[in-house]
C-alpha positions in Angstrom: 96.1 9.2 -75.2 98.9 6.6 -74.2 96.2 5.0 -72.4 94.0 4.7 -75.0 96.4 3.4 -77.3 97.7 0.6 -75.2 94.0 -0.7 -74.9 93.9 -0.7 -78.5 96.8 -2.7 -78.8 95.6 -5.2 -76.3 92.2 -4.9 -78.0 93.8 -6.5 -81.4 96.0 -8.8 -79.8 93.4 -10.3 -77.9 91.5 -10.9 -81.1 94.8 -12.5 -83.2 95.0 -14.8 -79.6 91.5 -16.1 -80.5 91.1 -16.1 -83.8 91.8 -18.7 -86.0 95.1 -18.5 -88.4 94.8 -16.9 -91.8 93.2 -19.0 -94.4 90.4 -21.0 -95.4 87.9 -23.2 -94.3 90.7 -25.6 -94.7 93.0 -23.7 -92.2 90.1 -23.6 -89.8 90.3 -27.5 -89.8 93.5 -27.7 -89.9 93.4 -25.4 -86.4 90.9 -27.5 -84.8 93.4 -30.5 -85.8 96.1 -28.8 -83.7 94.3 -27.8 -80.6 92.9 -31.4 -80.1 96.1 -32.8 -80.9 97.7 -30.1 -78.9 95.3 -31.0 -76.1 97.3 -34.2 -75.1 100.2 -32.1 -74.0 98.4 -29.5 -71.9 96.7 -29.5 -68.7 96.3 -25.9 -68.4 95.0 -23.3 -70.9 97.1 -21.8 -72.7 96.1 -18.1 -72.7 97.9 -17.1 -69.3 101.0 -18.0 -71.0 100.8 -15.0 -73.6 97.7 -13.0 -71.0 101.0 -10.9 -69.6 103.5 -11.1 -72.3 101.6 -8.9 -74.9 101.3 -6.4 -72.2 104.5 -5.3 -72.9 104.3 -4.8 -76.2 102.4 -1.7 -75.9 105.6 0.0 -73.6 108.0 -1.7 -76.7 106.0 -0.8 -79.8 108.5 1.4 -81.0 111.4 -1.3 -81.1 109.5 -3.0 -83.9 110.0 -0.2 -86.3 114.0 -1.0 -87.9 112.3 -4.4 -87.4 109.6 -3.7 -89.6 112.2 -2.2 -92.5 114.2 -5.2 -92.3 111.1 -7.6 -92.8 110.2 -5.7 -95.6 113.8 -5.7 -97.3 113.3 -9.1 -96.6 110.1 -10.0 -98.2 111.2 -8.3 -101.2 114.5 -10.2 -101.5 112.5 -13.0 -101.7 110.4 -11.6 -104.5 113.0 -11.2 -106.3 115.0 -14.7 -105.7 111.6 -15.9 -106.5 111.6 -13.8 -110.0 115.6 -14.8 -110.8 114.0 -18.7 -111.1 113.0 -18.2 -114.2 115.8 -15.9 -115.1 118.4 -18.6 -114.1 116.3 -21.7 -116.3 117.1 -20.0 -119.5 120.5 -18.6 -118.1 121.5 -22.7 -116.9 120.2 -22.8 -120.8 122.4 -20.7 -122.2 125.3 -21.5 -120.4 124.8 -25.7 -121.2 124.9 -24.4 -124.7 127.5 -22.7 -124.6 129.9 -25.2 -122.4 128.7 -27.9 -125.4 130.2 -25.9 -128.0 133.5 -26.1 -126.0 133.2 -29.7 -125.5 132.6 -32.8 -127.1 128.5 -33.3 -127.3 128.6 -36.7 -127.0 130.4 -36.5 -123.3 128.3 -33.8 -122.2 125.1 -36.0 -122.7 124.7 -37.3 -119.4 125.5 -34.5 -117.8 123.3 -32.1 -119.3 120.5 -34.7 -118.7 121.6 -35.1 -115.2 121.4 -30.9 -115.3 117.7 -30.6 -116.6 116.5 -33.5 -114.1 117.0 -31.6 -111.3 115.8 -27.9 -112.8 114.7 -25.8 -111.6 115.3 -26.4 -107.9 119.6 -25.8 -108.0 121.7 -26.1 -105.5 122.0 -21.9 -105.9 118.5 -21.4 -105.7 117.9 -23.5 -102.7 120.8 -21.2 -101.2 119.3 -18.3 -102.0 115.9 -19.3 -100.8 117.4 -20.6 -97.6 118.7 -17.6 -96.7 115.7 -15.6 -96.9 114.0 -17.7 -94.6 116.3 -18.0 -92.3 116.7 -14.0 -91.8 113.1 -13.7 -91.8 112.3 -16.2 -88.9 115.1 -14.8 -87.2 113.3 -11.8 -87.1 110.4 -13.4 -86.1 112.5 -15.5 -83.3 113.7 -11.4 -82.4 109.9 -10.4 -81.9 109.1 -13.1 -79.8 112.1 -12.5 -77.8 110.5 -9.2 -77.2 107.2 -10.4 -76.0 109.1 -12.4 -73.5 111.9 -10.5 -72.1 109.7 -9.5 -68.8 108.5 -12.9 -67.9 110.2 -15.9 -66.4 109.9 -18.2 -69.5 112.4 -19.5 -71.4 115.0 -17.7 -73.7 114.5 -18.3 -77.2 118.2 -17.9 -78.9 118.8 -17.0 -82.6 117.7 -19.9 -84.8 119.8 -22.2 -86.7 119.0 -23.5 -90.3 119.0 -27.3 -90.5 118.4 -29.7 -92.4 118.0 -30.8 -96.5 116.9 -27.6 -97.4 120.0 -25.5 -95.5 122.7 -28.3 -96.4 122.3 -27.1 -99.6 120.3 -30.0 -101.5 116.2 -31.3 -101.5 114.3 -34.4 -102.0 111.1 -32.6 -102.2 110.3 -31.0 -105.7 107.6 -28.7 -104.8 107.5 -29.2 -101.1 110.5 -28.2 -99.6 110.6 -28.0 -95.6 112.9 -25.1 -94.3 113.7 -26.4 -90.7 115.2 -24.5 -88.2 116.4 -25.6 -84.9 115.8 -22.6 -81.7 117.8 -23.4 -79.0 116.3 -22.6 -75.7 118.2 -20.7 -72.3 116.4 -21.0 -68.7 115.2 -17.6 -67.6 117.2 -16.1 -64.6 116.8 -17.8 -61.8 116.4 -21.2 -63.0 118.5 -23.8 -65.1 118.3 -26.9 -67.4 120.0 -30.1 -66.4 119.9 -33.0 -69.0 119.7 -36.4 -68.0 120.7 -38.5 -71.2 120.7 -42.3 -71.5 117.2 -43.7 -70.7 116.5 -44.9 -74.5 118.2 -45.6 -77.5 122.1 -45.2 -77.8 124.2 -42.6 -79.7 123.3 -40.5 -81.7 119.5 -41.1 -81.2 119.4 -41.3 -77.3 116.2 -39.9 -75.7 116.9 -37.6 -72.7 115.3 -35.5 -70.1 115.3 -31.9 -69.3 114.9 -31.4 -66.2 114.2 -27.4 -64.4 115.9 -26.3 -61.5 115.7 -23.1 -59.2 119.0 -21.6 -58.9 120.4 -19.3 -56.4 121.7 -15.7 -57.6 121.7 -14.7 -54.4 125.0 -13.1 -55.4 123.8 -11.7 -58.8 121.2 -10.1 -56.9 123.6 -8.4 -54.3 125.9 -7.0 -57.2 123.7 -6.1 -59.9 120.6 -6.3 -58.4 118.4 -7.2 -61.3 117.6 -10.5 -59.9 115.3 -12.1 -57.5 116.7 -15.4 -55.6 113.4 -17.4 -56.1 115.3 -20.4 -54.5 115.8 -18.5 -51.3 113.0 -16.1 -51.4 110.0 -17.5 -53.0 107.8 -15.0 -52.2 109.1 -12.9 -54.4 108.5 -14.4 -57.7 104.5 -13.8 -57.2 105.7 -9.9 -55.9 107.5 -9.1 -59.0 106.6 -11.1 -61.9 102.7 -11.6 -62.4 103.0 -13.7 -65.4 102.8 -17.6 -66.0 104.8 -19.5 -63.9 107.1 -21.8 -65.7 107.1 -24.6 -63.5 103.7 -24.7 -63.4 102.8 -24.0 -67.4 105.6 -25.5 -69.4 107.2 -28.3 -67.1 105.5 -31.8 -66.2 107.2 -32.9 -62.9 109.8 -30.5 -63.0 110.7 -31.7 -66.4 110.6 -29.6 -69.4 107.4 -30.8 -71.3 107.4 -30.9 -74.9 103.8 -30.5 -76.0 103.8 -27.0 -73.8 106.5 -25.6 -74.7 106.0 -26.6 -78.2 102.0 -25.0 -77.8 103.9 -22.2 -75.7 105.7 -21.3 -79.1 103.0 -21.7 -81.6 100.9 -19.1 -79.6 104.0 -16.9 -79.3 104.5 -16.9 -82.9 101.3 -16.3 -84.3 100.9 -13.5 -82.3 104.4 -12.2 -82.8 103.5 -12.5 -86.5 100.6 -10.3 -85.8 103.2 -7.5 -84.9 105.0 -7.9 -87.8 104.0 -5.8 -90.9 104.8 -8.5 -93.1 101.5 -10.0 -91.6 99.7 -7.6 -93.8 100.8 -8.7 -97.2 101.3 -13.0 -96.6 99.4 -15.2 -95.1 101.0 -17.8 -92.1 98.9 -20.6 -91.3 99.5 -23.0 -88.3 99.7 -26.3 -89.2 99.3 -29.4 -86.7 101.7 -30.5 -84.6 102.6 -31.8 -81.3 106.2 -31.6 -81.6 107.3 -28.6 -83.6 105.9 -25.1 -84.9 105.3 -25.8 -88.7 103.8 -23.2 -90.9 102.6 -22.6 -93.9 103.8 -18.7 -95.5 102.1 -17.7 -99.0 103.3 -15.2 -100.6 102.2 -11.8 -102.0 102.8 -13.8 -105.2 101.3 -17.0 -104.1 103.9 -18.9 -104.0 103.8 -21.3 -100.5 106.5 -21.8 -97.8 107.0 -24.4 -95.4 108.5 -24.1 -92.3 109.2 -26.2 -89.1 110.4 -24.8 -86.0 111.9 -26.9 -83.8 112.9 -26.2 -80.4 116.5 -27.3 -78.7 118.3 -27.8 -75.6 122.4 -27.9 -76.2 124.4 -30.6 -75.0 127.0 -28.3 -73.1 129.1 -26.4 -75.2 128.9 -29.0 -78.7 126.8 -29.1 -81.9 124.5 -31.7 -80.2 121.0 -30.8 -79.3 117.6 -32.3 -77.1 114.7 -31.6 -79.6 111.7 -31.9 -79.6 111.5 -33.5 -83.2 109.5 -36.3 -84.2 110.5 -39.9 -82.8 110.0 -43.1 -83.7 106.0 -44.0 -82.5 107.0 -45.8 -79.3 107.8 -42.3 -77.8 104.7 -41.3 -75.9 106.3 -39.4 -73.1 105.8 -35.1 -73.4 108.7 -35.1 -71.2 111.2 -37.4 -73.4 113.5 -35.1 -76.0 115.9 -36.8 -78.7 119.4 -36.1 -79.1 120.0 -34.8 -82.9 123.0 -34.6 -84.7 121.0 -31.9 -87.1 123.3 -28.9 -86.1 126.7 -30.5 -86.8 125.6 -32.2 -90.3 124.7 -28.9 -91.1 128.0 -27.3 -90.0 129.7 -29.9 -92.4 127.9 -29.2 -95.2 129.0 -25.3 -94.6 132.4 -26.2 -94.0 132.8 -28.1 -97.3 130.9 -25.4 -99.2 133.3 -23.0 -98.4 136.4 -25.1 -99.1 135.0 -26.5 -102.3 135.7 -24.8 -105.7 132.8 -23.0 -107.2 132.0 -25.7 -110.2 131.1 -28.6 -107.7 128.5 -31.1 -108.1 128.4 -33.0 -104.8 124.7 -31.4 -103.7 123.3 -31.8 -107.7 124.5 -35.7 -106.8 123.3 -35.9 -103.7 119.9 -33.8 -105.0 119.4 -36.2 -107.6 119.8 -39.6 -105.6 117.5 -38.3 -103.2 114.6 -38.4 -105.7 115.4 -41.3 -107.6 115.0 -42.7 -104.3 110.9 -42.7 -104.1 109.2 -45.6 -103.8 112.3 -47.3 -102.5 113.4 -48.5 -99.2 116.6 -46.9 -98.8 116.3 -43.3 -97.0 117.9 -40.5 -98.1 119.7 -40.1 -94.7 121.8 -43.1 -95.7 122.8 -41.5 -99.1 123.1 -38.7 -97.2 126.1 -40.9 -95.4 127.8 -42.2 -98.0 128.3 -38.5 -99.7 129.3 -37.3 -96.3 132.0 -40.2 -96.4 133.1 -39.8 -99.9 133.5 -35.6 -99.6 135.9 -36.3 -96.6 137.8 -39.6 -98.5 138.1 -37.8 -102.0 139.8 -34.4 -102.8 137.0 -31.7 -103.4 138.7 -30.8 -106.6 137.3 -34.1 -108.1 133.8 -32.9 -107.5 133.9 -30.7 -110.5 131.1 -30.6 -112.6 133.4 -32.3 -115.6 133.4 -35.5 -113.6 129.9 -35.6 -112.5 129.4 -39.0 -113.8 132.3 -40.4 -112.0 130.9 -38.9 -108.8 127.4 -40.8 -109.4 129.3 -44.2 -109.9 131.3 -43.3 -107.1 128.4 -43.7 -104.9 126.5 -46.4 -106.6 130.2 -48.2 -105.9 129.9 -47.5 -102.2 126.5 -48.1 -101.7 126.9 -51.5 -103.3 129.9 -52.1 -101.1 128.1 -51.2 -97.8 124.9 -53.1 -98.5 127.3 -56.5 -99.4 129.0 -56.4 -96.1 125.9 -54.9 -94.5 127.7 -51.8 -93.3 127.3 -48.4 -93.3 128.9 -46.7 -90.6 127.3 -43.5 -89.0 129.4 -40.3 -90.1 130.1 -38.7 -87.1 131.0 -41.7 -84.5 134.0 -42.8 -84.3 135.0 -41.3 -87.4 139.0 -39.6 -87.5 137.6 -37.8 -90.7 134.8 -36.1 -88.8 136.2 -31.7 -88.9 137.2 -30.8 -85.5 134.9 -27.5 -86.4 131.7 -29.7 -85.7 131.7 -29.8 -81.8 131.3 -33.1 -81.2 131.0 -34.2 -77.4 134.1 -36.4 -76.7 131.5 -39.5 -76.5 130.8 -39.2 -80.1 134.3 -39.0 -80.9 135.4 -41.8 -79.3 132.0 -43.8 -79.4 132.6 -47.3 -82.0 131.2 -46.9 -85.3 127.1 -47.3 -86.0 126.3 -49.2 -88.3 123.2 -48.0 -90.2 122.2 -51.1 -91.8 122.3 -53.4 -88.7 119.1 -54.1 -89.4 119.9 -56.3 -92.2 122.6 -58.1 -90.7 119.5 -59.1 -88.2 117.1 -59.9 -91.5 117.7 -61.5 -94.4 114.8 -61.0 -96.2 115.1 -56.9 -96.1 118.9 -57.6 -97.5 117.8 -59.2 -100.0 115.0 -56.5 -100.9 117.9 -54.0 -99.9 119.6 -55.2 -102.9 116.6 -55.5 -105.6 116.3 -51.6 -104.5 120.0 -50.9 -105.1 119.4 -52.9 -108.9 116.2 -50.5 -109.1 118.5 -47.4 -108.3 120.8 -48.3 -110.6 118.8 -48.6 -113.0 117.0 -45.1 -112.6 119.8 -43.0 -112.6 121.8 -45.0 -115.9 118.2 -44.8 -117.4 118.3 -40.9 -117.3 122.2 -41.0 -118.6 121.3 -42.9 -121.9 
């Protein structure tokens, strides 16, 4: 009986391996898209790296089950987040109202415009959302970890929410991207050594990872739940039958990022297959060469996007090697990027739990970012100048009362930056930068960035710079009238 349910286990898992992701036609292209895209990065097939690891699934079946209640706990959190939406418009409603009657109408103008622009996608909401996703790819992260935990292939560690979407603001309306960063460990017997430096400068440097054997020659005598694959190489083909990760994942004894992104994409679809979530939503792969995004709908139809990103730490800081997207001279698999993701992240957690309640530093920040379309300025840089003003004013003048202060607080320093043709980057060189974030020593002691070196260099984009500012301006007064 065991036997025959452990071929019927690898029966179904060999068909989710083949099959195409959940969807439409449209998905089906969309999966073509990826495997010739994908194709760039592998030169072997990528079936052996998954041909062993389901295996064990049938021997661990059982582990899934708390598993399974906490995904459904979690899928019906989010139902109900989803549901509060509407519940919190006409409760933001009734609360406007209410604070209006209190206070002079006429001073309440702007800021109740200000409120509606950004409805229904608040700060809270985002929060809320954010947190949902974040437990349930953590529990997907968890079943991966399981279909891995026999072979010699990397360690994926608990995810880590990143990004617009987890600092607690969006410049995407309907489209908001959940990122999450999954930092990776060597398996036993092996190690990562980065080799930073060969591109760029700080904080954008492009590195390499490059995969060692190591000897645990004396794990192996004490414990003995090691094989020294350094010393005795035979071994590793004795004991382990699966993918080799030299061999599958590595390019020169460097860690390659097209395979081990591919790697992950098959691990999580069929993880997802395990998962009984898979039952009621639908996850769609969608194509890329440098991450695992997907696409989750809903029992209620309501869509979620979601990019996984792997990550190599920097010794013990914030800082990472990803395998995010670069700029388009990056054509190595082998060249990573040094992000600053994690400890931007961290910040904005810090000052959310020093901050008082009635804050309005992510609405501002929220609001800039999509008054910003169609113009050349990136959000990233008014990402900067918030960052700077929440660490040079006190957070109690972030209150919600002096909203429109805070907005002409950073049209003011905007406009100063772009006349001197400055903006410095937040966490180099900067004595306001938390000691919390885990910076390496070379950030902390690195001079300044500037941001907007670019149009020292040209004077034409200064000048286009400024007509953009004007343009800004003009926007965000235009919705305070």
């Amino acid at each position: 009986m065991v036997v025959g349910g452990t071929v019927l286990v690898l029966a179904l898992l060999g068909w989710g391996l083949q099959r195409p992701a959940v969807g439409d036609q449209s998905d089906q292209d969309a999966q073509q898209r990826l495997q010739q895209e994908g194709e760039r990065g592998r030169q072997q097939p990528p079936s052996p790296l998954l041909g062993v690891d389901v295996l064990f699934v049938a021997w661990e079946v059982a582990l899934f089950a708390p598993l399974a209640g906490a995904l459904v706990l979690l899928l019906g959190l989010f139902r109900k987040a989803t549901r509060q939406d509407s519940d919190d418009s006409s409760g933001d409603e009734s609360t406007s109202s209410s604070e209006e009657e209190e206070e002079d109408p006429a001073e309440q103008w702007g800021h109740r415009r200000f409120l509606e622009h950004i409805n229904p996608w608040t700060a809270q909401r985002l929060a809320r959302r954010s947190k949902v996703v974040e437990a349930l790819v953590g529990d997907l992260v968890h079943a991966c970890q399981l279909l891995t935990s026999k072979t010699l292939l990397p360690r994926l560690q608990p995810c880590i929410g990143v990004g617009s979407a987890f600092e607690g603001w969006s410049p995407g309306r309907d489209a908001t991207v959940y990122s999450l960063l999954v930092p990776l460990k060597p398996p036993t017997g092996y190690s990562f050594h980065l080799e930073l430096g060969t591109g760029g400068e700080l904080p954008a440097r492009h590195g390499h990872v490059r995969v060692q054997l190591q000897c645990v020659c004396q794990r192996q005598r004490l414990l003995g739940d090691a094989l020294c694959f350094l010393h005795h190489p035979e071994a590793q083909r004795g004991r382990h039958e699966g993918p080799d990760f030299l061999q599958h994942l590595c390019t020169h004894s460097y860690l390659d990022v097209g395979k081990t992104t591919c790697w992950l994409q098959l691990l999580v679809m069929n993880a997802w297959l395990l998962l009984p979530a898979s039952h009621r939503c639908k996850l769609r792969l969608l194509p890329s060469a440098r991450s695992c995004k997907l696409r989750l709908e809903t029992p209620s139809g309501m869509p979620l996007f979601i990019d996984i990103v792997l990550g190599v730490q920097q010794g013990h800081s914030g800082i990472y090697l990803t395998g995010q997207e670069a700029e388009a001279g990056l054509t190595s698999s082998t060249t990573w990027l040094e992000s600053c993701a994690v400890p931007e992240a961290l910040f904005f957690g810090l000052v959310a739990r020093q901050a008082p309640r009635d804050t309005c530093y992510l609405e501002c920040l929220q609001l800039f970012a999509r008054l910003l379309r169609g113009n050349s300025f990136s959000s990233y840089c008014l990402k900067t100048v918030v960052m700077h003003l929440l660490t040079a004013t006190p957070l109690t003048s972030w209150r919600r009362a002096e909203v429109l202060e805070r907005l002409n607080d950073v049209l003011h320093y905007l406009h100063h930056c772009l006349e001197q043709k400055q903006l410095h980057h937040f966490l180099l060189g900067n004595d306001r930068v938390p000691v919390q974030l885990l910076l390496p020593t070379a950030f902390r002691t690195a001079s300044p960035l500037n941001l907007f070196q670019h149009l020292v260099q040209d004077p034409p984009a200064h000048a286009q710079a400024l007509r953009d500012f004007e343009e800004l301006q003009d926007r965000l007064w235009s919705l305070l009238e």
